[in-house]
N, C-alpha and C positions, 0 to 999 in steps of 0.2 A: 215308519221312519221316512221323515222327506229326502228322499237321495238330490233332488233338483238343484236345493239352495247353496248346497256343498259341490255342486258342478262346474261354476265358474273359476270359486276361490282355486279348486283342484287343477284346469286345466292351465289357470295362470302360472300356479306351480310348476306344473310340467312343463310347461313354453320354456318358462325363465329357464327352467334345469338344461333343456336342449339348446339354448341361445349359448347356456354357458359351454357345454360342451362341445358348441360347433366354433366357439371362437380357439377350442384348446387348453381352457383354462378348467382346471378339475373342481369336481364338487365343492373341494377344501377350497376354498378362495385366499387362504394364508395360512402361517402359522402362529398366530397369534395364540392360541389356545395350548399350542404343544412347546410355546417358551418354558415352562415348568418342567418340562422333560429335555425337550432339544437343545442343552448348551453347547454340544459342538458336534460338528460336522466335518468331515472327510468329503474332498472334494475328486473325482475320479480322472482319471487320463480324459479326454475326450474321446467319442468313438467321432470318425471321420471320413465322409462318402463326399471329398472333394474334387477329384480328379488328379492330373498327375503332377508331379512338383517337378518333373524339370521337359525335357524332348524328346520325343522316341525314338531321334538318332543315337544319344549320348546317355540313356539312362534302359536300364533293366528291369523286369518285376520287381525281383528282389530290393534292387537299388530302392524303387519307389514304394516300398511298403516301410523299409526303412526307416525314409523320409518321414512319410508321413505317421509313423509311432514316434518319430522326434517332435514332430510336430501336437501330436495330440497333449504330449508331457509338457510340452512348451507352452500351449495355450492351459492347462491345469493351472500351472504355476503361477502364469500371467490374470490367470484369475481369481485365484488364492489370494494374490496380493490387492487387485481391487475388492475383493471383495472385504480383505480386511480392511483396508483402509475408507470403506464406504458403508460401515456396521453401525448400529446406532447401538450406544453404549448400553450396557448391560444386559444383552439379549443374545447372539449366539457369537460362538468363535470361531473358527475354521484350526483345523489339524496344519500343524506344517508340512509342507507339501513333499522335503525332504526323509520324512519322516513315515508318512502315508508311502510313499514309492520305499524306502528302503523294505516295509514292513511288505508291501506285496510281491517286492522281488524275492523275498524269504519263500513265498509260497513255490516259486520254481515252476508255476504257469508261466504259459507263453502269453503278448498278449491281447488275443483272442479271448483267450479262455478265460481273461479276468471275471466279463461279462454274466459267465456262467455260475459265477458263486452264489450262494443263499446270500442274500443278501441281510438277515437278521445276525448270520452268523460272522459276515464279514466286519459289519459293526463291531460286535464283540471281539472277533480280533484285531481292528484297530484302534480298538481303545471309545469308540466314538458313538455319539447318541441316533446320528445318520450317516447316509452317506447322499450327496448328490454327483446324479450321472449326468453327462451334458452331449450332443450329437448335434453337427453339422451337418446339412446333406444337400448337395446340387443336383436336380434334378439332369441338369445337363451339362456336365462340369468344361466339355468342350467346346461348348457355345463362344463365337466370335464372329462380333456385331457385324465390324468392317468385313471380316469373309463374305459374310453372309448379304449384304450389300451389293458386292463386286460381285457375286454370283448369282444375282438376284434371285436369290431364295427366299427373302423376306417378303411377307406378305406385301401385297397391295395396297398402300394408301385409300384410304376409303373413308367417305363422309360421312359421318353420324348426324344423329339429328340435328344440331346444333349447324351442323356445316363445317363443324373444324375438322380439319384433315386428321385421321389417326394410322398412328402403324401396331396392326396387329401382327402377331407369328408366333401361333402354339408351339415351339420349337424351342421358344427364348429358354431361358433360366429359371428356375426357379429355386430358391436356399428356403432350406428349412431349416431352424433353430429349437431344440427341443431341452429341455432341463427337468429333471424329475428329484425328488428327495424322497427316499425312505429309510425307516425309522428303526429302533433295532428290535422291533419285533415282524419285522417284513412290510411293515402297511407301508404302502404310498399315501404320505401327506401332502404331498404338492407336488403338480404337474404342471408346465406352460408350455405349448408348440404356438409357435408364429414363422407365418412363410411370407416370404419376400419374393416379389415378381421383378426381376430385371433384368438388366442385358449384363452387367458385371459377372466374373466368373472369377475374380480375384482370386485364390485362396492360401494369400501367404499370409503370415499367423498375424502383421499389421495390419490387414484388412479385416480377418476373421474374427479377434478377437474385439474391436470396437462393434460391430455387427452386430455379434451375438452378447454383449453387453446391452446393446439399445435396444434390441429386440424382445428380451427376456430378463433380465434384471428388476429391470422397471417396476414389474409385480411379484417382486418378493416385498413382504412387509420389514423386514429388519433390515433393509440398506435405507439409508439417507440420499436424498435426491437436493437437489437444487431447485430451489424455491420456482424458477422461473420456468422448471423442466416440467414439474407435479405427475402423477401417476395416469398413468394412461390407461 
């Protein structure tokens, strides 16, 4: 057997498999193939690693974990509703979100502990073919540009080849947007992570949730885009 001839086709294979994966986007590149099974999906609380939502004169731990599980429920819903109203007809539905939350306050987890369920099992008790989970996360949620400025702790202006001035500072920000779907037999059918480098540290739910709409959305197959947008 000539192994030789079979050595190219195979490592282009492999390349592609690792390009795909280093961009975040999982093997399954859609779900087109599991429309015959996935007509609705349960969309999850957000899980949220954005820093703190109010001052550390006037707010508490407690206070701000608070906050931020209103917040997580908030952006759910908020994307509940994009996402229904940006579904290409007869392809998946989403669970009312009213409905998803009432059913996993039954369970009397805190929550944390949502997290932790079997997730094939979870399906089945919300009635639903998937569930998708969705996480924000700042790498440096305290970053602030103008501080950092005035204290000059930003890096050095420095020429690159070109000659145009740049400002580097391993320090900045970085958001990471992550969205997973699985199925109610446990598999993950789809996965997207895209990170975003800037100096923004926004994280009230009007800044977060267009964010991670344009970040992640985009390569789901069953939303409708605008013509002028097209799939990225």
């Amino acid at each position: 057997m000539n192994l030789h001839k079979y050595s190219l086709p195979l490592f282009i294979a492999f390349f592609t498999f690792l390009q795909l994966d280093g961009k975040g986007q999982n093997y399954i590149d859609n779900l087109d193939s599991y429309n015959d099974n996935i007509k609705t999906i349960a969309i999850m609380p957000f899980k949220l690693f954005v820093g703190r939502n109010g001052h550390l004169s006037d707010t508490s731990a407690e206070m701000e974990k608070e906050a931020t599980i209103k917040k997580a429920y908030l952006l759910q819903e908020k994307l509940c509703v994009w996402m229904s109203e940006n579904t290409k007809p007869a392809t998946v539905t989403f669970q009312d979100v009213a409905h998803t939350d009432s059913l996993l306050r039954k369970t009397k987890l805190g929550f944390d502990a949502l997290w932790g369920l079997n997730e094939a099992a979870l399906c089945r008790y919300l009635g639903v073919d998937a569930v998708a989970y969705c996480s924000i996360k700042m790498s440096n949620p305290n970053y602030d540009f103008g501080n950092e400025l005035g204290k000059g702790i930003v890096g050095a202006m420095v020429q690159n080849a070109t000659g145009v001035p740049s400002l580097y500072n391993s320090s900045m920000n970085t958001t990471t947007y992550s969205m997973k779907i699985i199925d109610n037999t446990g598999q993950e059918v789809w996965k997207y992570t895209k990170e975003e480098r800037g100096y923004s540290t926004n994280n009230s739910v009007d800044a977060l949730r267009p964010s991670f709409i344009g970040n992640i959305t985009h390569k789901l197959p069953f939303i409708i885009l605008h013509p002028k947008h097209g799939r990225k």
